[in-house]
C-alpha positions as CSV (number, residue, x, y, z in Angstrom):
1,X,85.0,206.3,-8.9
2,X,88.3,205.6,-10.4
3,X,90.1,202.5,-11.9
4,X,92.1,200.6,-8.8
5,X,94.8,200.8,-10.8
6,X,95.1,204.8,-10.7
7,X,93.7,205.0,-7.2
8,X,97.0,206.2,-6.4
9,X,97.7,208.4,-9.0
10,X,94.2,210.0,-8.2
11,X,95.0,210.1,-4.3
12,X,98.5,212.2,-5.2
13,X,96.8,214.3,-7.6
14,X,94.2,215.6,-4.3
15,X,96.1,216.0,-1.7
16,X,98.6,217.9,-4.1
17,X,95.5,220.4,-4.9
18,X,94.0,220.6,-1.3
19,X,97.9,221.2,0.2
20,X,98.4,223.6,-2.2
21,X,96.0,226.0,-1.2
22,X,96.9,226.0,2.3
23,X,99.5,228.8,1.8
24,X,97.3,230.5,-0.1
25,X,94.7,230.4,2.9
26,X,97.0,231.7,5.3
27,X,97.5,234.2,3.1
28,X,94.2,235.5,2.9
29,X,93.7,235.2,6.0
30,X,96.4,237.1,6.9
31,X,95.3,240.2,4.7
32,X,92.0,239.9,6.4
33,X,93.6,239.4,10.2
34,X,95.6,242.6,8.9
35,X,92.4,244.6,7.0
36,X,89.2,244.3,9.1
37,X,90.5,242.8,12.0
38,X,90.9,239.0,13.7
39,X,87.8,238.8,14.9
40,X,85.5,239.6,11.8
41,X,88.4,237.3,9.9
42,X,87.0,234.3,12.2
43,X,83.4,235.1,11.7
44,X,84.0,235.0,7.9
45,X,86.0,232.1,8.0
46,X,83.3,230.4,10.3
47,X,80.3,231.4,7.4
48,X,82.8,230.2,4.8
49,X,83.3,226.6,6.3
50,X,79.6,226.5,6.9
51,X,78.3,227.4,3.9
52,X,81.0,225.1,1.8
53,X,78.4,222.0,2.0
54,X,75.9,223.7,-0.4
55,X,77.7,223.9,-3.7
56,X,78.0,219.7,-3.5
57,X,74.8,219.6,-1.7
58,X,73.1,221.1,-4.8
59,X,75.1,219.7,-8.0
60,X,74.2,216.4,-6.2
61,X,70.3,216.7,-5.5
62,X,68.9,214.5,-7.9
63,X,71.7,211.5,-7.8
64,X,70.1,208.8,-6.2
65,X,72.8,206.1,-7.0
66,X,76.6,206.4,-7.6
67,X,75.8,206.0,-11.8
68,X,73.8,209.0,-11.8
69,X,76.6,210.7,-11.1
70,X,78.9,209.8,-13.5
């Protein structure tokens, strides 16, 4: 939750962190494609994106409403 008034500013300030580490992800996988191959790359990448949910999932467990959160 954010003011309205820096919704934008907010909005920038993500898609400015989240585009900036797309080079940095075809990087990597790059060095892996190169390193242990394109097919193990893709199996990592797949346990990577699946497993990504459980951080939030677990810093979030005992919110039940938005003000627990903040």
């Amino acid at each position: 939750m954010c003011p309205e008034r820096m919704l934008g500013r907010v909005n920038a300030t993500m898609r400015f962190l989240m585009m900036g580490l797309f080079p940095l992800g075809a990087l990597l996988g790059g060095v892996l494609g190169e390193t242990i191959g394109p097919r193990p790359t893709l199996w990592l990448a797949l346990a990577v994106i699946a497993l990504s949910p459980l951080p939030v999932s677990m810093a979030l467990r005992g919110a039940r409403d938005v003000e627990d959160v903040l």
